[in-house]
NUTOR-852298 format. One record per residue: residue in three letters; x, y, z of N, C-alpha, C in turn. Coordinates in Angstrom, 2 decimals. Atoms other than C-alpha are relative to their C-alpha. Layout:
N
+-----+---------+---------+---------+---------+---------+---------+---------+---------+---------+
!   r !     n_u !     n_v !     n_w !    ca_u !    ca_v !    ca_w !     c_u !     c_v !     c_w !
+-----+---------+---------+---------+---------+---------+---------+---------+---------+---------+
! ALA !       X !       Y !       Z !       X !       Y !       Z !       X !       Y !       Z !
...
+-----+---------+---------+---------+---------+---------+---------+---------+---------+---------+
END
This chain:
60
+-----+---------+---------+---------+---------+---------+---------+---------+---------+---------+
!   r !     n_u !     n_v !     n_w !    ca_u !    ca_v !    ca_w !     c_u !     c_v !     c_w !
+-----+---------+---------+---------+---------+---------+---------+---------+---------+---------+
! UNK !   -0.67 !    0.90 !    0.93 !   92.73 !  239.09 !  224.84 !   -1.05 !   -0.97 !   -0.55 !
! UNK !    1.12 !    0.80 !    0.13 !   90.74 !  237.07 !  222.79 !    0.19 !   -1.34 !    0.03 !
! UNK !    0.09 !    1.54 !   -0.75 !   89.57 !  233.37 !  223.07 !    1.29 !   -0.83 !   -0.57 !
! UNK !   -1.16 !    1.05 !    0.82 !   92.02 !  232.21 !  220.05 !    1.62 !    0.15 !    0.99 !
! UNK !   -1.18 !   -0.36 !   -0.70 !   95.35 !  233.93 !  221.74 !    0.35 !   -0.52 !    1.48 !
! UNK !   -0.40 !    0.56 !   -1.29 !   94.69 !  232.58 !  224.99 !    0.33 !   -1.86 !   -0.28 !
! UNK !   -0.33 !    1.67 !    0.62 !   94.58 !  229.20 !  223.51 !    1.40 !    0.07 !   -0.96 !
! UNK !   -1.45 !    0.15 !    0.14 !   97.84 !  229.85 !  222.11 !    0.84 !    0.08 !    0.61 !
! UNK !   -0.80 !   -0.18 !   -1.39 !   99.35 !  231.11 !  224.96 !    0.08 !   -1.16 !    0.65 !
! UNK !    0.10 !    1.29 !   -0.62 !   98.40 !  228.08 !  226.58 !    0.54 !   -1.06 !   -0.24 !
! UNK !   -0.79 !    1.58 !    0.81 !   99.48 !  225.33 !  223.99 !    1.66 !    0.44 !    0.04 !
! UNK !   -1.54 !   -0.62 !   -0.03 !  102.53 !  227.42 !  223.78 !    0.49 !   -0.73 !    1.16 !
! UNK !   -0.41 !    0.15 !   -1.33 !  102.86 !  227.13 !  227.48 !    0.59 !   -1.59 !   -0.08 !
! UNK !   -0.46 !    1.21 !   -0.35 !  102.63 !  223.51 !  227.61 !    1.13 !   -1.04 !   -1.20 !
! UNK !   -0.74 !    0.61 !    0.81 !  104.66 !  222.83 !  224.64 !    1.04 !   -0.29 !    0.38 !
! UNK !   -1.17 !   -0.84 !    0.00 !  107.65 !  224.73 !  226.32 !    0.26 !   -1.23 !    1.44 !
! UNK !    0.10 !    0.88 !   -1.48 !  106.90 !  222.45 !  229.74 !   -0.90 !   -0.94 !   -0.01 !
! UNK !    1.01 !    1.49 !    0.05 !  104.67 !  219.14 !  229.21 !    0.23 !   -0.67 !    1.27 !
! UNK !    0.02 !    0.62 !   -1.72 !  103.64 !  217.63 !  232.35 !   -0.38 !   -1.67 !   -0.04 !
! UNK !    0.33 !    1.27 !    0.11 !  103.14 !  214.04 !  230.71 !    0.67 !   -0.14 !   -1.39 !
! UNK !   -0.74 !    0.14 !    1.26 !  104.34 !  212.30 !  227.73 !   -0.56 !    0.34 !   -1.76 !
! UNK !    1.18 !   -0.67 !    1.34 !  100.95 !  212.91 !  225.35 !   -0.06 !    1.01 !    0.04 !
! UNK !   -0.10 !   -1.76 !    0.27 !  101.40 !  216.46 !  225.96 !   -0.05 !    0.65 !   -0.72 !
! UNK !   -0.10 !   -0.84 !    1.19 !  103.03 !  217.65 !  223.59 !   -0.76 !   -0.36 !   -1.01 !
! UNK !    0.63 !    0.66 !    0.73 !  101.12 !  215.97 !  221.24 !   -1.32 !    0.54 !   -0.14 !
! UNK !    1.36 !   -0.71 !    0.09 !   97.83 !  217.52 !  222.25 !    0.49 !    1.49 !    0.13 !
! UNK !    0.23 !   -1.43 !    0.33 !   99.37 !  220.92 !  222.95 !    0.58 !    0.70 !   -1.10 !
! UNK !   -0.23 !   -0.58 !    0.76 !  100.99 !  220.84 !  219.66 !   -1.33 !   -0.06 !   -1.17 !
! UNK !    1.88 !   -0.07 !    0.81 !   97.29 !  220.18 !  218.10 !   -0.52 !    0.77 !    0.10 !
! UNK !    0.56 !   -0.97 !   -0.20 !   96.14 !  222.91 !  220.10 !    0.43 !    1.09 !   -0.59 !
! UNK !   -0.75 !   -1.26 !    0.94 !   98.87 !  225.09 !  218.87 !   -0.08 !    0.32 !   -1.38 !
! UNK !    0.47 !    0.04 !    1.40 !   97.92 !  224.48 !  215.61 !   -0.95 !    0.48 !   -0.32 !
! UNK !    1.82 !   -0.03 !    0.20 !   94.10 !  224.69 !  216.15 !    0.02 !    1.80 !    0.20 !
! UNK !    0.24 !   -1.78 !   -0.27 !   94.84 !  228.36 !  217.80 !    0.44 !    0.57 !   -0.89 !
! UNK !   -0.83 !   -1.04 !    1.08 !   97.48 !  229.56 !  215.61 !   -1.07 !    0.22 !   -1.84 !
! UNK !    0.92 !   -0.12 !    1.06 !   94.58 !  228.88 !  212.71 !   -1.12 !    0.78 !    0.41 !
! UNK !    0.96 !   -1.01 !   -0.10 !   91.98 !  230.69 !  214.39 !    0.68 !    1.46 !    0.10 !
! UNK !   -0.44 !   -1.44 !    0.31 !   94.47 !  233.72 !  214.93 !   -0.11 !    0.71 !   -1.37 !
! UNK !    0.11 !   -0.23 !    1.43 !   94.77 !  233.70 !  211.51 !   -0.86 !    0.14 !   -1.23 !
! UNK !    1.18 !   -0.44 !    0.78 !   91.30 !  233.38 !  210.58 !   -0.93 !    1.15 !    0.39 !
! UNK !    0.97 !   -1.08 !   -0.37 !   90.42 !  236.37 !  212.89 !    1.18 !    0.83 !    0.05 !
! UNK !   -0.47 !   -0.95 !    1.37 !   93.47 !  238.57 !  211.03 !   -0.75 !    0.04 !   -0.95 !
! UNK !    0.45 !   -0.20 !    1.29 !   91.77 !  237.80 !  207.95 !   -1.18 !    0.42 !   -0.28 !
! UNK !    1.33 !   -0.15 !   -0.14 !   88.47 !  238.73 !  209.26 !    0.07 !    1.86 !    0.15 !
! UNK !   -0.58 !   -1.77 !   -0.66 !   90.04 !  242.47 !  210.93 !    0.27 !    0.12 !   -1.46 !
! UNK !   -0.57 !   -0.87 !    0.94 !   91.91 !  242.97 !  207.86 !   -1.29 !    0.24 !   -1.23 !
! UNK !    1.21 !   -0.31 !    0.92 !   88.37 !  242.53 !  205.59 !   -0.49 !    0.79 !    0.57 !
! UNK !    0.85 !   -0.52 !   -1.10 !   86.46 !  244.24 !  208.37 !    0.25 !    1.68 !   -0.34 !
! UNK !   -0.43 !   -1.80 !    0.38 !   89.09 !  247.74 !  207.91 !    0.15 !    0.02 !   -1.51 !
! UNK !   -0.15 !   -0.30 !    1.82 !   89.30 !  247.49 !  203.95 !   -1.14 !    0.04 !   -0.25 !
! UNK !    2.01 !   -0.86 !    0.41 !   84.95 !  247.62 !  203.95 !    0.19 !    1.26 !    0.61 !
! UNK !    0.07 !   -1.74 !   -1.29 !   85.76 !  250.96 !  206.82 !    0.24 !    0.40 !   -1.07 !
! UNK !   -0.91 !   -1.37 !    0.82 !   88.34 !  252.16 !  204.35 !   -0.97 !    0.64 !   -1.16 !
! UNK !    0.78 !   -0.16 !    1.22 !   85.90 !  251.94 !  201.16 !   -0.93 !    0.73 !    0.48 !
! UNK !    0.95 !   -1.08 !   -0.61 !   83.10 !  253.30 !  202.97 !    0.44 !    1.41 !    0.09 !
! UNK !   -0.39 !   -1.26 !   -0.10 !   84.91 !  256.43 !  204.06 !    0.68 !    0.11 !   -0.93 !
! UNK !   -0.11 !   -0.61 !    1.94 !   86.41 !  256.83 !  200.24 !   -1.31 !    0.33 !    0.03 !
! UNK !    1.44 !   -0.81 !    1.22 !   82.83 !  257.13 !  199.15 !   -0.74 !    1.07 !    0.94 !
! UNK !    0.62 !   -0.88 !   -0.80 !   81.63 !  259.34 !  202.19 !    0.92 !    1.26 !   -0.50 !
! UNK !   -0.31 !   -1.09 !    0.33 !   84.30 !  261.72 !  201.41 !    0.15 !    0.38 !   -1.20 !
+-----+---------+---------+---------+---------+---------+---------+---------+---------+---------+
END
C-alpha cells in the first residue's frame, strides 16, 4: 500500500475515533493532505498508462 493511502487510512481512522479534542482537526488536515496526494498519484498512473498506451500504438 502506498505511503499516501496509509495516511488516509490513518486520518480516516482517527477522524471516526479522536482520542483528544484537536484531533479531529489535525486528522481532518491529514485527511485532506492524503486524499490530495492520492489524487496526485492517480493523475500520475493515469499519465504514466496513456505514454504505455501511445508507445505500443506506434510499436504496432
Amino acid at each position: 500500500m502506498s505511503a499516501a493511502l496509509q495516511r488516509f487510512d490513518g486520518a480516516a481512522a482517527r477522524v471516526a475515533s479522536p482520542r483528544s479534542a484537536a484531533e479531529p482537526v489535525t486528522a481532518v488536515t491529514e485527511l485532506a493532505s492524503a486524499s490530495f496526494g492520492v489524487s496526485v498519484n492517480t493523475a500520475v498512473l493515469k499519465s504514466t498508462i496513456e505514454a504505455e498506451k501511445r508507445v505500443l500504438d506506434i510499436l504496432v
